[in-house]
VOBA-1610 file (N, C-alpha, C; in pm, whole numbers, padded with zeros to 5 digits, always signed):
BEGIN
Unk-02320+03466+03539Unk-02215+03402+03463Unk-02228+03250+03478Unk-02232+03182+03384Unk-02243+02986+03371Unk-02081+02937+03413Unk-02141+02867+03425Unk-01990+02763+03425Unk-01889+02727+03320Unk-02013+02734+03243Unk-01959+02697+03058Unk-01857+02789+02987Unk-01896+02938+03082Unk-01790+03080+02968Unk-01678+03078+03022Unk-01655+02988+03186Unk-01563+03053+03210Unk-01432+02930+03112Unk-01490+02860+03087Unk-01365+02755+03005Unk-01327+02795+02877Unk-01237+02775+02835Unk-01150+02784+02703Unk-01269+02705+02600Unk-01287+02749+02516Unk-01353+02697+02374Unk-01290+02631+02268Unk-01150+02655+02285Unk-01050+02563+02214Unk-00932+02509+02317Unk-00924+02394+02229Unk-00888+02275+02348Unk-00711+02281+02270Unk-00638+02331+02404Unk-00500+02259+02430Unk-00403+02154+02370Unk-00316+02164+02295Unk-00244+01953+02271Unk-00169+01978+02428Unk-00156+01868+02459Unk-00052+01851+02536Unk+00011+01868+02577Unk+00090+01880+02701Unk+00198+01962+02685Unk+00332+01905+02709Unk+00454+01949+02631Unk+00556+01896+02556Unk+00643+01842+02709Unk+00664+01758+02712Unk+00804+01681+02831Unk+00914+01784+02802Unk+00976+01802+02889Unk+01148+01872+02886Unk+01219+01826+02794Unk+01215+01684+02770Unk+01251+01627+02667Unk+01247+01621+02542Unk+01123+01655+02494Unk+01101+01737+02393Unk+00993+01665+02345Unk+00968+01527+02403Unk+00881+01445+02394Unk+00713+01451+02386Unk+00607+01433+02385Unk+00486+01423+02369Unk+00456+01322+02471Unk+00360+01298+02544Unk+00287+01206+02619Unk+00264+01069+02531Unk+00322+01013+02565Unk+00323+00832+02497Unk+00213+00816+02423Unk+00042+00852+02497Unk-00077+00812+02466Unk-00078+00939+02333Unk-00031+01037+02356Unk-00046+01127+02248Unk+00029+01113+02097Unk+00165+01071+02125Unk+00250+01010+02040Unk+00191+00980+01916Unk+00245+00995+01722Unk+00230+00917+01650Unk+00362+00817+01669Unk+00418+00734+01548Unk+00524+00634+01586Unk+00639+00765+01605Unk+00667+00830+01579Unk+00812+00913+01596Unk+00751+00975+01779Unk+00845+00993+01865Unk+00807+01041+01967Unk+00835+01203+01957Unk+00894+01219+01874Unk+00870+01421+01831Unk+00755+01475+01793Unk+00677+01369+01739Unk+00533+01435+01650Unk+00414+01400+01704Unk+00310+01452+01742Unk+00197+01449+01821Unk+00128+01363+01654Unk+00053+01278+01739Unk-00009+01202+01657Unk-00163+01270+01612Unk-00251+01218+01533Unk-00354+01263+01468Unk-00472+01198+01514Unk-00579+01269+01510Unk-00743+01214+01551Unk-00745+01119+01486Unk-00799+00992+01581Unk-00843+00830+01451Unk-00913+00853+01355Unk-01030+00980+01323Unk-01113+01013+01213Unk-01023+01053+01089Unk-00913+01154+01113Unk-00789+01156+00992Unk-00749+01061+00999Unk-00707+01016+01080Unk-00603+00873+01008Unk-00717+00802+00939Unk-00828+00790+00951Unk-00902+00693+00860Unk-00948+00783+00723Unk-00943+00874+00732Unk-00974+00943+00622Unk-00859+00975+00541Unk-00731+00963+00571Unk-00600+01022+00491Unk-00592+00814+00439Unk-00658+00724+00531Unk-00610+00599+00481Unk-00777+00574+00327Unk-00861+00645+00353Unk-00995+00589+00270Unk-00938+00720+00191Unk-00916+00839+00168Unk-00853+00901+00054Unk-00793+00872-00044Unk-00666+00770+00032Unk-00556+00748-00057Unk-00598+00627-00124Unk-00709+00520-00057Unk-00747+00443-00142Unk-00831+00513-00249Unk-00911+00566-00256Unk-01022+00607-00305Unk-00989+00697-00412Unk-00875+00779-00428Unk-00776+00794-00510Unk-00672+00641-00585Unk-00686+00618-00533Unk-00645+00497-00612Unk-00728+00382-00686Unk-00802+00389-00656Unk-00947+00311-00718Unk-00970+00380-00836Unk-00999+00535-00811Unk-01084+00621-00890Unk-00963+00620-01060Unk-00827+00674-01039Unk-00724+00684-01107Unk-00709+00545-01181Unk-00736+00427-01117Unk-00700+00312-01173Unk-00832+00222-01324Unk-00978+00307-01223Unk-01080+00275-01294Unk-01067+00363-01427Unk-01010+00427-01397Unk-01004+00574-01517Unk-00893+00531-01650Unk-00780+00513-01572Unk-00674+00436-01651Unk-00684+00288-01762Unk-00730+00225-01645Unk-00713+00057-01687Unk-00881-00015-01696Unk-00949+00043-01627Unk-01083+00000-01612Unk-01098-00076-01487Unk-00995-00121-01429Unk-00989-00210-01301Unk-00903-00171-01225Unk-00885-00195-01073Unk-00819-00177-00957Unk-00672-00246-01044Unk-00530-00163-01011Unk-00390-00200-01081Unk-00312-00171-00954Unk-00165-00149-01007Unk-00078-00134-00947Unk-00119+00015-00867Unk-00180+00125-00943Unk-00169+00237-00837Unk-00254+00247-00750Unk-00373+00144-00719Unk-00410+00165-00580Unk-00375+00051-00465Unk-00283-00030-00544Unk-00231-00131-00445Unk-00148-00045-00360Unk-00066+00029-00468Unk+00024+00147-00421Unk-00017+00224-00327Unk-00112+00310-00355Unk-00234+00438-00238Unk-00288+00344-00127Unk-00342+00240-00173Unk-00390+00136-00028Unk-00306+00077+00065Unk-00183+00033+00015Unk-00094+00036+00114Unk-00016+00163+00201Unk-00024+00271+00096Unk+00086+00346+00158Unk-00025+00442+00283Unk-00148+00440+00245Unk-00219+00507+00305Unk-00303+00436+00441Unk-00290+00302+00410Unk-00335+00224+00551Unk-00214+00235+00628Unk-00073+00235+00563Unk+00055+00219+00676Unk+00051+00393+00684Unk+00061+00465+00647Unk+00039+00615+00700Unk-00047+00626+00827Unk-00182+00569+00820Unk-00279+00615+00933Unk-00217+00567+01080Unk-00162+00422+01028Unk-00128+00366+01172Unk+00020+00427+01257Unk+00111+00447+01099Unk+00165+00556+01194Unk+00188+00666+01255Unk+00056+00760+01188Unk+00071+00899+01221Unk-00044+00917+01303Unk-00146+00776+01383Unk-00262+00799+01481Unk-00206+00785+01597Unk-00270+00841+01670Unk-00163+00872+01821Unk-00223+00724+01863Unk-00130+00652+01987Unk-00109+00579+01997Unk-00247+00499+02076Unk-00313+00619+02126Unk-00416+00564+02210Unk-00509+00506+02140Unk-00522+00577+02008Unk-00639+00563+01877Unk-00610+00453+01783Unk-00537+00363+01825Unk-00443+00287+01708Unk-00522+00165+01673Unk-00683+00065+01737Unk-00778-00004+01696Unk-00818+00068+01566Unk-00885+00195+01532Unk-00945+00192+01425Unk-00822+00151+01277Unk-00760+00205+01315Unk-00657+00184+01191Unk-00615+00121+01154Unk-00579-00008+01286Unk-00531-00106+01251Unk-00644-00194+01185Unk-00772-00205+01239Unk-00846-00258+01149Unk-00926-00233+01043Unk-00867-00126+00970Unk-00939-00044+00892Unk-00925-00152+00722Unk-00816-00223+00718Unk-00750-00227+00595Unk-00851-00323+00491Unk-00894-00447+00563Unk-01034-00499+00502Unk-01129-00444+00486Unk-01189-00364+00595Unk-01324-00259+00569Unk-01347-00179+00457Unk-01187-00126+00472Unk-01171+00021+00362Unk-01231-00051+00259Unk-01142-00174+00232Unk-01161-00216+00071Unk-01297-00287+00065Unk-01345-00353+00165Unk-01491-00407+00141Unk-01563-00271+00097Unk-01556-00114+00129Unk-01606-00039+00139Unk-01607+00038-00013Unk-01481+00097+00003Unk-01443+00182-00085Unk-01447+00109-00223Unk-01320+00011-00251Unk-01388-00064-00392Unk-01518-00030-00421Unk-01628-00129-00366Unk-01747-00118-00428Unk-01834-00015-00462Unk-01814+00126-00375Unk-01857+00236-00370Unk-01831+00336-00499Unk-01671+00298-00485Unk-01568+00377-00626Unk-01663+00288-00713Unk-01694+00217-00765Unk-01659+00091-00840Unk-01809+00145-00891Unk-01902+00136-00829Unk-02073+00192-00860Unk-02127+00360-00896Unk-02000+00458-00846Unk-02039+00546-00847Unk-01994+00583-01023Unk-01905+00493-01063Unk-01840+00479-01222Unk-01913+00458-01276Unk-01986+00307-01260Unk-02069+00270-01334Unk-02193+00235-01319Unk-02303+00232-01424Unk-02383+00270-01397Unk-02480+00088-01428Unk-02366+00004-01430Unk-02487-00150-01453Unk-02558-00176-01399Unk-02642-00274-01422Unk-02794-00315-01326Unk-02759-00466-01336Unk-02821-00524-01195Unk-02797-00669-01218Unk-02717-00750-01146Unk-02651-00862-01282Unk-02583-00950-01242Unk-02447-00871-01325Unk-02487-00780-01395Unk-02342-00682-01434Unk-02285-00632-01297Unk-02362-00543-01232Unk-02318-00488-01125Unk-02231-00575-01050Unk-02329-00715-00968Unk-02233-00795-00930Unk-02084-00823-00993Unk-02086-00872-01075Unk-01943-00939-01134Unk-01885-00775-01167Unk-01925-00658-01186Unk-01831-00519-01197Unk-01798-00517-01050Unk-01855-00552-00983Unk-01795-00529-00789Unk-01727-00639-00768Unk-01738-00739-00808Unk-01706-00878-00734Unk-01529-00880-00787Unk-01484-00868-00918Unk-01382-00878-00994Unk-01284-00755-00924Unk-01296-00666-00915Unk-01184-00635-00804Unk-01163-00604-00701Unk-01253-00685-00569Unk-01249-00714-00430Unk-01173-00835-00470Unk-01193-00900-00522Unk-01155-01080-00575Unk-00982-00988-00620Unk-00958-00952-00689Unk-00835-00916-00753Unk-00779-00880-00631Unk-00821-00781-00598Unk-00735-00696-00473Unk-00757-00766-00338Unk-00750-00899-00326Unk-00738-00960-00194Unk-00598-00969-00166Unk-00520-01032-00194Unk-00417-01017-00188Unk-00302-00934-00145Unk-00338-00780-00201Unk-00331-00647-00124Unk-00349-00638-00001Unk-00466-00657+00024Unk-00553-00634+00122Unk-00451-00765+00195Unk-00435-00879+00233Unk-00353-00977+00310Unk-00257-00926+00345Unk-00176-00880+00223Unk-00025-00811+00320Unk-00046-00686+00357Unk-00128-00565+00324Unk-00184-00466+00422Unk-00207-00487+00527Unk-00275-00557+00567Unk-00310-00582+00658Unk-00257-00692+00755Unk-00133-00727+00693Unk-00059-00755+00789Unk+00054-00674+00889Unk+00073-00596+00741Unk+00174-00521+00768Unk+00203-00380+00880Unk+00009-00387+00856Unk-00042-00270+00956Unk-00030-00339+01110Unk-00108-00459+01112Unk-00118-00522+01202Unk+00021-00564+01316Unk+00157-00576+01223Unk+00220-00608+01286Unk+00292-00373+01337Unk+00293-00314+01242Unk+00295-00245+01309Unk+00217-00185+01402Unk+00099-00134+01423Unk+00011-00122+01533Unk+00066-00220+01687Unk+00119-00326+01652Unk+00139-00449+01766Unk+00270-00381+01844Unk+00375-00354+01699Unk+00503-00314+01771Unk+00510-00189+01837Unk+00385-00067+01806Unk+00369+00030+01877Unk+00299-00013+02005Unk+00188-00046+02011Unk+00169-00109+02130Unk+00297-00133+02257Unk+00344-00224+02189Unk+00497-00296+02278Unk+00580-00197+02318Unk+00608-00146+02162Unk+00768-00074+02227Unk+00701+00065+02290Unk+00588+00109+02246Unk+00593+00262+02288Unk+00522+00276+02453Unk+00600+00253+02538Unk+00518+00273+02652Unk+00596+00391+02721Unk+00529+00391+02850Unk+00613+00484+02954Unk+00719+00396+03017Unk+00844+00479+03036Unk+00970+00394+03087Unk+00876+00340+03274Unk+00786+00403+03341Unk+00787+00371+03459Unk+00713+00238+03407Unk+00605+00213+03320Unk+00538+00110+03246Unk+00625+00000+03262Unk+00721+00008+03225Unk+00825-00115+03190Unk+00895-00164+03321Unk+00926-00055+03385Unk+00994-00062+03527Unk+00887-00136+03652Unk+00750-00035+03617Unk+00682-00149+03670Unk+00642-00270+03680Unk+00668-00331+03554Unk+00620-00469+03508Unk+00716-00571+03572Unk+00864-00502+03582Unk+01008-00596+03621Unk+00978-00586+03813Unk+00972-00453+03827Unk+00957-00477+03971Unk+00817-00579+04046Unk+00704-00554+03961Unk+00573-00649+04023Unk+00623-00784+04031Unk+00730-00839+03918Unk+00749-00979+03896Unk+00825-00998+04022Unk+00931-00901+04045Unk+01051-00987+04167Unk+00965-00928+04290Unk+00854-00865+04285Unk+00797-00835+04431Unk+00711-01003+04461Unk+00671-01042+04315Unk+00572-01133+04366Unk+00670-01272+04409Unk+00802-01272+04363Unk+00875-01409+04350Unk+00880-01370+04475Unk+00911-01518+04547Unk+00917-01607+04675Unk+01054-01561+04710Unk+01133-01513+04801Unk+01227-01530+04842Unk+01259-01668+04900Unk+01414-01667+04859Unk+01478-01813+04909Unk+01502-01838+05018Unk+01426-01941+05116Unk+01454-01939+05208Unk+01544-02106+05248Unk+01601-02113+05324Unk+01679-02282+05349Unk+01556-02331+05410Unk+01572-02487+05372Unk+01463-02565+05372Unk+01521-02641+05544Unk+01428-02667+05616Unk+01419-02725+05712Unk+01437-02882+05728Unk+01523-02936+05785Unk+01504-03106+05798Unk+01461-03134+05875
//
């Protein structure tokens, strides 16, 4: 017999606090809901763009209102439904996606050669910057405030007690 049979082949979540809680590191932003692998959150965030590219090229011929719509709602989805430990890829996903996805959607449409191609890619990365600025702020500042607020209560307790362990007690000064 190996070592290998005697282990479980499928792996465990977590297991739930009395509280009803999830492990902080496991956490998405709600502390009831176990958060998701960083590979979904990047894929439910490059979906919803990529659906929105595709719908918009189809519609209007260019990136519009509905993938500003899917690119935002789907970069702020990943960051809050990736568990907390995983929360780098997502947060910096929101420029990539679109350096990515745009041009990809954008070539697999059409079929120009050239200096067409260029200016068919260039015209809505250039359009959709803007998007992309407050996405990516917006992610950014949430990812930050999970960071902050979501810790372990001993986390916090520790931080207050290290400070008054390290302060100097007052002592009367000598003449």
């Amino acid at each position: 017999m190996t070592a290998t049979s005697a282990r479980s082949s499928t792996r465990t979540p977590p297991a739930v606090r009395p509280t009803g809680q999830w492990p902080v590191d496991e956490r998405s932003m709600l502390s009831s809901v176990l958060g998701i692998p960083p590979l979904a959150a990047l894929g439910l965030a490059f979906g919803f763009t990529a659906l929105g590219v595709f719908v918009d090229l189809q519609r209007i011929g260019t990136v519009g209102t509905v993938f500003r719509a899917l690119y935002f709602c789907g970069c702020v989805l990943a960051v809050t439904w990736v568990r907390r430990r995983n929360l780098f890829g997502p947060v910096v996903a929101p420029p990539l996606l679109l350096a990515v996805a745009v041009p990809a959607i954008v070539l697999m449409g059409d079929g120009a050669n050239g200096t067409d191609t260029l200016l068919i890619i260039a015209a809505p990365l250039v359009n959709s910057f803007p998007t992309m600025a407050v996405t990516t702020g917006v992610v950014l500042v949430l990812g930050l405030g999970r960071l902050t607020l979501q810790r372990e209560v001993s986390e916090r307790r520790g931080s207050a007690a290290a400070r008054e362990a390290t302060r100097r007690p007052a002592t009367p000064r000598r003449s």
